[in-house]
BAPA-414192 format. One line per field, with one value per residue (C-alpha): x, y, z. Coordinates in nm, 3 decimals. Layout:
<pts>
c1 X;...
c2 Y;...
c3 Z;...
</pts>
This chain:
<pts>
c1 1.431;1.242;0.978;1.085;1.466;1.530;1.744;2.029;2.082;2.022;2.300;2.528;2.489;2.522;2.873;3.043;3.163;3.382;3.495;3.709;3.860;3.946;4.113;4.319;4.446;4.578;4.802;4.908;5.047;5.237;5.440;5.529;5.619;5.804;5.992;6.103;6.222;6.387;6.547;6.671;6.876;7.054;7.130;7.269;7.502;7.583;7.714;7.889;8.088;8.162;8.203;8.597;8.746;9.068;9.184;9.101;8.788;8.552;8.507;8.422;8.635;8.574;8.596;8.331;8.090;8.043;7.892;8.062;8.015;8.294;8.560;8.464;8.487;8.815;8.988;8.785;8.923;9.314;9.267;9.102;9.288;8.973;9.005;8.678;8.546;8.712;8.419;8.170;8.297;8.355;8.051;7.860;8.089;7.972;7.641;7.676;7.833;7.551;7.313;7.549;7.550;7.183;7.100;6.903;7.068;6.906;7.108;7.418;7.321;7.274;7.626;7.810;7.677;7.717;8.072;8.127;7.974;8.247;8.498;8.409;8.401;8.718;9.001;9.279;9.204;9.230;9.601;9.705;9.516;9.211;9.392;9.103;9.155;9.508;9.656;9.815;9.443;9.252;9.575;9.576;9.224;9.167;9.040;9.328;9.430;9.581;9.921;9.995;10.183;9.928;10.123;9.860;9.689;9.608;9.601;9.830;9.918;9.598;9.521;9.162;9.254;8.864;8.792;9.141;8.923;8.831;9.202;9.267;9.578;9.908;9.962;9.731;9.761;9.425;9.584;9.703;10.051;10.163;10.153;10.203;10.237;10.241;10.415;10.285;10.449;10.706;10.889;11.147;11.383;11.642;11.883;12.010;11.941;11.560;11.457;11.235;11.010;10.839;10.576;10.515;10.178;9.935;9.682;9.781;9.701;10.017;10.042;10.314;10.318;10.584;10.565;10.765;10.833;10.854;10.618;10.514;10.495;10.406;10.698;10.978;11.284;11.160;11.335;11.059;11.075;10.860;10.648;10.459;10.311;10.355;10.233;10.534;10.903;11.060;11.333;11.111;10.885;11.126;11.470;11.607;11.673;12.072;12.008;11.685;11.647;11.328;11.206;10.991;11.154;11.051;11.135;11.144;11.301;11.492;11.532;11.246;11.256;11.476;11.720;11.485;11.449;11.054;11.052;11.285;11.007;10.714;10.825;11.064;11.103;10.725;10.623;10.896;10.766;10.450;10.523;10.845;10.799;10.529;10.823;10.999;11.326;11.312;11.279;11.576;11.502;11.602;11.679;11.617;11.834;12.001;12.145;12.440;12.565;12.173;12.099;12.425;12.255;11.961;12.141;11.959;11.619;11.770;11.927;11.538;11.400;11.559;11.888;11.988;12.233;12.086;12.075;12.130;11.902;12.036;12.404;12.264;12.355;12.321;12.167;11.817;11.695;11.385;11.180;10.850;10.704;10.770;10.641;10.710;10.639;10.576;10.335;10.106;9.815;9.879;10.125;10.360;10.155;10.018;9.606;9.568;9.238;9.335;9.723;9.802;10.049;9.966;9.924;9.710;10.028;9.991;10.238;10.247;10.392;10.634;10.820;10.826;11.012;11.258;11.309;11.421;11.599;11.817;11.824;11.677;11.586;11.260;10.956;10.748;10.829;10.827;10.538;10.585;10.739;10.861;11.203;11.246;11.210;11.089;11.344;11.222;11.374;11.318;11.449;11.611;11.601;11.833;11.681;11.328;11.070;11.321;11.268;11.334;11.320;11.430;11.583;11.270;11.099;11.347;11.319;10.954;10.943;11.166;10.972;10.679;10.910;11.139;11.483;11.542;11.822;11.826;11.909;12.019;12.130;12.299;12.685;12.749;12.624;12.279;12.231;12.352;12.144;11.850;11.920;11.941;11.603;11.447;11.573;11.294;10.967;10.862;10.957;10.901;10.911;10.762;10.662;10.939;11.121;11.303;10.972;11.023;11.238;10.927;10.898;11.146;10.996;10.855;10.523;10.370;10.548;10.433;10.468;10.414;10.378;10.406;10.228;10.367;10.100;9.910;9.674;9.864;9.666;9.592;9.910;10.040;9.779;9.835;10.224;10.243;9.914;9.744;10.068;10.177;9.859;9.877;10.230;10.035;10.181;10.005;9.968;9.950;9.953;9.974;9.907;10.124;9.924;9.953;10.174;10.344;10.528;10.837;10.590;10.379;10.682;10.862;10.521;10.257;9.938;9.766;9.956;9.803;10.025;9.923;9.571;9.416;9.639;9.350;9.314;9.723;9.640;9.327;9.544;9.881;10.067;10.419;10.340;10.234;10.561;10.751;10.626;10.436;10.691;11.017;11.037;10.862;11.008;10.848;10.847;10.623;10.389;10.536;10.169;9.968;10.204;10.247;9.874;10.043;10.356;10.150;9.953;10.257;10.334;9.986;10.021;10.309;10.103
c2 9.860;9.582;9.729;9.425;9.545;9.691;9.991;9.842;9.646;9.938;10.137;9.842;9.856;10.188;10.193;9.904;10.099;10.338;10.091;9.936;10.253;10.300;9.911;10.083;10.339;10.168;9.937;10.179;10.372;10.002;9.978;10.355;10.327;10.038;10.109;10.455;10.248;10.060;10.380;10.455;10.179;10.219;10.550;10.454;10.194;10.395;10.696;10.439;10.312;10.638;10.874;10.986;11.238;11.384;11.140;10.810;10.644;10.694;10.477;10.420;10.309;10.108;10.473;10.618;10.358;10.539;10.862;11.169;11.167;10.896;11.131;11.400;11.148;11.036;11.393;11.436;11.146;11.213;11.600;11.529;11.170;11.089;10.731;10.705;10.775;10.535;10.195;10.494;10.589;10.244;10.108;10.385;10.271;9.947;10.054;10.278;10.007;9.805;10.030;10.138;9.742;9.707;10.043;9.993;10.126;10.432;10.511;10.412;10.639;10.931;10.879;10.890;11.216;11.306;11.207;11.449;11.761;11.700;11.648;11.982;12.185;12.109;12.272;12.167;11.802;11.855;12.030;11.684;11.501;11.379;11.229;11.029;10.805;10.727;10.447;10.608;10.828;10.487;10.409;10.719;10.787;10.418;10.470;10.531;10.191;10.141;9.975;10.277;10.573;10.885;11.207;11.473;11.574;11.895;12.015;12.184;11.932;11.778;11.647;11.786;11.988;12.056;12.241;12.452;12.723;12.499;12.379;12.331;12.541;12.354;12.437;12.337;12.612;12.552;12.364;12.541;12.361;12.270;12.343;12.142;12.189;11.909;12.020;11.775;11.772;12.020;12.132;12.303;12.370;12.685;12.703;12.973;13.175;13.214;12.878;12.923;12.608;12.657;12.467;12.483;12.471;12.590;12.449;12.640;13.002;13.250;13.235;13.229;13.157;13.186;12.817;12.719;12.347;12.248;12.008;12.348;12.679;12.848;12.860;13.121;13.151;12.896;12.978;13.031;12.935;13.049;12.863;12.952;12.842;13.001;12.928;12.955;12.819;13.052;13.241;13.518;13.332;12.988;12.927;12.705;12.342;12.262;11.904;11.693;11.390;11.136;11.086;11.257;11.493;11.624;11.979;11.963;12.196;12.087;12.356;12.382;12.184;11.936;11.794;11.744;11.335;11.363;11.607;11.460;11.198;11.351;11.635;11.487;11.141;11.021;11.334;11.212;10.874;10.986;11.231;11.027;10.612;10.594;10.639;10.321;10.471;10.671;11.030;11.288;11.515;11.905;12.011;12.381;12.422;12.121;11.977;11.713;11.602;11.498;11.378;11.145;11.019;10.901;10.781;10.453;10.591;10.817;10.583;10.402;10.685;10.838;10.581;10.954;11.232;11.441;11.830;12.113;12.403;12.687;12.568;12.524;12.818;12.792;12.500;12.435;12.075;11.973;11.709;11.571;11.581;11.768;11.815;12.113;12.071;11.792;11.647;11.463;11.562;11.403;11.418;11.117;10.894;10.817;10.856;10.697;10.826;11.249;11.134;11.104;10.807;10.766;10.365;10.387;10.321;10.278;10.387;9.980;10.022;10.274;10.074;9.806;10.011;10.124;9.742;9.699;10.018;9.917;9.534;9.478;9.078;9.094;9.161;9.028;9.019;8.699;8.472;8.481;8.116;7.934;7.902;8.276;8.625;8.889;9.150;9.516;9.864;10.148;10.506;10.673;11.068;11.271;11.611;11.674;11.335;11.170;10.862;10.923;10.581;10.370;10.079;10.012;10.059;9.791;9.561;9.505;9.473;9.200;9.049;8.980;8.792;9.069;9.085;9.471;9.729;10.077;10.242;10.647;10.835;10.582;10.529;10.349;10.424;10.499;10.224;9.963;10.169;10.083;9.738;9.685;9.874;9.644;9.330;9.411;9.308;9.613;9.964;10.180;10.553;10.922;11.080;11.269;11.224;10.905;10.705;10.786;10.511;10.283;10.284;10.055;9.804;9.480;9.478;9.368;9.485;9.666;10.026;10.164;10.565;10.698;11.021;11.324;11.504;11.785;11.702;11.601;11.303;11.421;11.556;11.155;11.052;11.254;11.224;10.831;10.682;10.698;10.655;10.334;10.201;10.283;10.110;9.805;9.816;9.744;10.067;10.116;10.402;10.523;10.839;11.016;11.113;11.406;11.265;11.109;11.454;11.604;11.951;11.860;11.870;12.159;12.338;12.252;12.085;12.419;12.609;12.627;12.399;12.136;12.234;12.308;12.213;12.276;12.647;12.644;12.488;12.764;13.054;12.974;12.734;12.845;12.780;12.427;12.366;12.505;12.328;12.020;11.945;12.113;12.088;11.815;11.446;11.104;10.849;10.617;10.455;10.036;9.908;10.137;10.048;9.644;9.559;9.771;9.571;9.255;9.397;9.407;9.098;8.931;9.118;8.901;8.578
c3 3.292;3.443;3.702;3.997;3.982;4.308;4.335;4.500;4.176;3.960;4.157;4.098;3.764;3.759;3.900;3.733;3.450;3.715;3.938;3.596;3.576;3.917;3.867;3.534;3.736;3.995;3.829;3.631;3.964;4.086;3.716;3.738;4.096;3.991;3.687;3.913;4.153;3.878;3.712;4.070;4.134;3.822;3.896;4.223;4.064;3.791;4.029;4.289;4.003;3.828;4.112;4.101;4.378;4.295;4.043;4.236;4.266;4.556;4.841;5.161;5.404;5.744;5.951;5.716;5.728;6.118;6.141;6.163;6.525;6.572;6.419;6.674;6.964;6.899;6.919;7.239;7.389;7.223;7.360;7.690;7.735;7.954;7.961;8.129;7.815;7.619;7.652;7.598;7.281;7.185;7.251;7.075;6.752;6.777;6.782;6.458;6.288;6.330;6.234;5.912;5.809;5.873;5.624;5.287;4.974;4.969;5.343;5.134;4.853;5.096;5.304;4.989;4.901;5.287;5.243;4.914;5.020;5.357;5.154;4.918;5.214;5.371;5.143;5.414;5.349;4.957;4.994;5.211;4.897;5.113;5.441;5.561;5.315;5.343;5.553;5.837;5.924;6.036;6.267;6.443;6.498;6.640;7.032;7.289;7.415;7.775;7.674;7.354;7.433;7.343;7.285;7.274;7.627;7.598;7.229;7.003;6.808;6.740;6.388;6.368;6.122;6.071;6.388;6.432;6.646;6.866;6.983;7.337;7.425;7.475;7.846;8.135;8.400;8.547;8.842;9.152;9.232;8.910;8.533;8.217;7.885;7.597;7.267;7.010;6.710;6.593;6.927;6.942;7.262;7.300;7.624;7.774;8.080;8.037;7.815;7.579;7.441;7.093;6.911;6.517;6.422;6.107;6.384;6.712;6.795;6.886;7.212;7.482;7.889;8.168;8.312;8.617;8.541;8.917;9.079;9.355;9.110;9.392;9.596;9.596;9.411;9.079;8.738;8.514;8.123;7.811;7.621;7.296;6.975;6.623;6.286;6.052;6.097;6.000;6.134;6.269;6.432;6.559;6.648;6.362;6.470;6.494;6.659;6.601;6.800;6.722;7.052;7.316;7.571;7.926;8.071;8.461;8.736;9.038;9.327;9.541;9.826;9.676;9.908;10.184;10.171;10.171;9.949;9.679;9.596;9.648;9.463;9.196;9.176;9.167;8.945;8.723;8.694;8.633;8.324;8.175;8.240;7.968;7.727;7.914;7.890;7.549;7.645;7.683;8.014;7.946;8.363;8.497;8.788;8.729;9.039;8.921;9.301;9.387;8.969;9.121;9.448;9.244;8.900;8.940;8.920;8.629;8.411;8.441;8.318;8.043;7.840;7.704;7.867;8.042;7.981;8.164;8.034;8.085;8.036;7.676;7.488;7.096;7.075;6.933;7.036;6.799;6.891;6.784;7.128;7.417;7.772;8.015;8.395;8.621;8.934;9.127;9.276;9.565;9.828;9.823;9.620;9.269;9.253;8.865;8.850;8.860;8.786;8.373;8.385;8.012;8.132;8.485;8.673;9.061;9.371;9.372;8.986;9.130;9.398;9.170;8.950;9.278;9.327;8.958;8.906;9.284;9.214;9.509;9.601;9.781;9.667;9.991;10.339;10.505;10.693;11.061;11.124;11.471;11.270;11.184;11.330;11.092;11.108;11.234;11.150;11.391;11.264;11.521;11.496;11.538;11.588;11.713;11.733;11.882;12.116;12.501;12.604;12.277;12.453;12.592;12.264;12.164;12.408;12.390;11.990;12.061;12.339;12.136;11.825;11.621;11.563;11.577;11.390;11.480;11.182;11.217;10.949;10.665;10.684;10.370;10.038;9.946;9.711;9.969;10.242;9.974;9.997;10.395;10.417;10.166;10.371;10.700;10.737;10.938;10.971;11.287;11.309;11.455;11.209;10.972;10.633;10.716;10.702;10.325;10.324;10.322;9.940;9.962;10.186;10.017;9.941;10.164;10.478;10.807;10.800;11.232;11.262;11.580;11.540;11.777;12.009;11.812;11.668;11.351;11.242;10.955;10.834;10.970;10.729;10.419;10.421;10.526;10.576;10.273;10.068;10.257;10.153;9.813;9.809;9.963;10.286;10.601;10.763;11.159;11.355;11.735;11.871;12.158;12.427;12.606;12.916;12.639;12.514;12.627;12.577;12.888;13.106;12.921;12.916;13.199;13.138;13.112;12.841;12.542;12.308;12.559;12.656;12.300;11.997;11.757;11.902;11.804;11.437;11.368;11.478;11.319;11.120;11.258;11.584;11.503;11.282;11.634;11.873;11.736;11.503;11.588;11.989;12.076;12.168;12.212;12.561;12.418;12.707;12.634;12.827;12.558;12.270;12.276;12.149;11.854;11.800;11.827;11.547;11.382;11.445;11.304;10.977;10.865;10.920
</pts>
């Protein structure tokens, strides 16, 4: 060593020999991390192009390139049929299809080996020689679309075969006026004085439930029917088919409080076009109670419904009808209207959709009323009562509609057929009315039209509004309404202005509901004050402009 070599330069020397070694080692780490990497891919390839399941070769499919999320999303939409849901669950697809196409190989690798260890654990979908990856799975499990008739509401027949604990049961009896039950898939139906309903399904629990398939359950004197679900067809457990037909049917009641006009749609007919015109004509209707004079008075609306015979329940005895869906019950949550967002149409139909439907299934010609001209009068109806709510001074009601530009019928109770009744009451522009079951006859107004309610003293507004009101303007009618007045009621002259009907009606609706219905409703006629009441008919009047 040189005595001027600093130390510095003695260190460096000292080191040089290490730092060469250091150098070795580390490219020896890159080619072993690279020939692994190497060894790895071949592997990969080697097992992708080998791998057999069952015979076939393994692949993935368009569904399983999405996480197993997806396949639990689409039963919750087909068992909830929350269509709310559906852009959710379709834009969270999207999403994990991007993702998917975006993943290295080693992602791949691992989702294949995901997709095995499913498929090893799931000994149902081995028996149906692995289901997922047949044609028909991808069609079904595809998103609910608005325009395609989904079967399955409430479970039972749900193809998840991989969570059969988890089923929803087949009837819905949460609901406090009506129940319904969807059988979905093998259903079987057995007349006779109690009907009983039965769905066969590996995938449903035993159960069984007295259902009352009326639009109100909880009124008096309902027939009830029974409704269950067992495993095996045999004949223990399942009346043996003797007639299968290969379309959906419906199980309603009549009874109730049919026959009361009001009551027949709000109760039947709109319930019934709810549950049954998703099927657009192909569904058989099984009828508790079955009522053929008033089936008659409405065979139009009928033969719309359902192109097959109708048949009577109970009048079925030995007869096992098998079909490969069924529903039981019938409703709207509503009174006298169609709310798509808490209604199931299947399709989002509207109360407009419905009297569309009354126009087509009647033939009737006009679809809108006509535009207020100097060449022609729109034409007004005005019901005339014949009971209580009747009009004490009607030619004067008369006279002024026409004053300010209407040609006016009175129209009582209809002499000639229904169907051509139908068709006068779809020929006016307005229709006039107290409040009662003949303003039903609105649904067949154009749309359009003027619907007046005169609304009897009483406080009643809101019962005007629940039964009329609202549903006029879900029908897209223009909706008016005028309130009697006190010294417009026959009760303030029968009564005195100090009796209690007259003095404090909401004291009368607090304390009892029969009273109300008495008085209010059942004793009580109209002399409508023309002054107060003309602003209303020129209202009328400007609607049609």
């Amino acid at each position: 060593m040189r005595r001027g070599e600093s130390k510095t330069t003695r260190g460096a020397n000292r080191s040089s020999p290490s730092s060469w070694k250091s150098s070795y080692i580390g490219y020896g780490l890159v080619v072993g991390f690279v020939l692994m990497l190497l060894f790895l891919m071949v592997s990969s390839q080697f097992s992708n192009s080998t791998n057999v399941y069952f015979g076939r070769p393994a692949t993935i499919s368009k569904t399983d390139s999405v996480p197993s999320a997806r396949h639990q999303e689409d039963h919750a939409g087909q068992e909830g049929g929350s269509r709310e849901m559906e852009g959710h669950y379709r834009e969270k697809e999207k999403v994990a299809r991007t993702h998917t196409e975006q993943s290295t190989g080693q992602h791949q690798e691992k989702k294949v080996e995901s997709e095995q260890q499913r498929a090893e654990k799931n000994p149902i979908e081995e028996q149906l020689g692995n289901e997922r990856n047949s044609d028909k799975w991808e069609e079904r499990h595809q998103p609910e679309k608005k325009d395609r008739i989904e079967f399955s509401e409430f479970g039972g027949g749900t193809d998840d075969f991989n969570n059969v604990a988890n089923t929803k049961p087949i009837c819905d009896t949460s609901f406090g006026k009506y129940d319904i039950c969807v059988l979905d898939g093998d259903a079987r139906a057995q007349g006779g004085a109690v009907p009983t309903l039965t769905l066969v399904s590996p995938r449903a629990p035993r159960r069984e439930w007295k259902i009352k398939p009326y639009s109100r359950k909880y009124l008096d004197g309902l027939k009830a029917v029974t409704v269950k679900s067992v495993p095996n067809p045999d004949v223990v457990d399942a009346p043996q088919c003797t007639t299968r037909l290969n379309v959906p049917a419906m199980v309603i009641e009549l009874g109730g409080l049919t026959g009361n006009y009001w009551h027949d749609f709000t109760d039947v007919l709109i319930p019934l076009f709810i549950g049954a015109r998703r099927f657009g004509g192909e569904v058989q209707l099984l009828v508790v109670n079955l009522l053929p004079f008033w089936v008659d008075k409405y065979k139009r609306i009928f033969s719309q419904i359902s192109r097959y015979e109708i048949v009577d329940l109970e009048k079925d005895h030995g007869v096992v009808r098998c079909y490969p869906h069924l529903v039981v019950g019938y409703g709207s949550r509503k009174e006298f209207t169609i709310d798509p967002s808490i209604d199931d149409t299947g399709v989002g139909y509207t109360m407009v959709n419905f009297t569309e439907f009354l126009r087509h299934s009647y033939s009737l010609p006009r679809d809108r009323p006509i535009k207020r001209t100097n060449h022609q009068r729109p034409r007004m109806m005005i019901l005339e009562r014949t009971n209580s709510r009747k009009f004490m001074n009607l030619p004067e009601v008369v006279a002024a509609a026409e004053a300010v530009g209407f040609e006016v019928t009175v129209a009582g109770r209809p002499r000639a057929s229904y169907d051509e009744f139908v068709r006068e009451v779809n020929s006016f522009d307005v229709m006039l009315g107290v409040h009662g079951a003949g303003l039903t006859n609105c649904v067949f107004l154009p749309t359009g039209a003027v619907l007046v309610q005169i609304v009897p003293y009483g406080r009643l507004e809101n019962i005007a509004k629940t039964d009329f009101g609202d549903p006029a303007r879900d029908m897209g009618l223009r909706y008016i309404e005028y309130g009697i007045a006190a010294d417009e009621s026959s009760l303030l002259e029968a009564l005195g202005k100090d009796h209690p009907i007259i003095k404090d009606p909401i004291a009368v609706h607090m304390s009892d509901w029969g009273k109300v219905a008495e008085w209010y409703l059942g004793k009580q006629d109209v002399r409508v004050n023309i002054e107060r009441f003309r602003p209303v008919l020129m209202q009328a009047l400007e609607h049609l402009h």
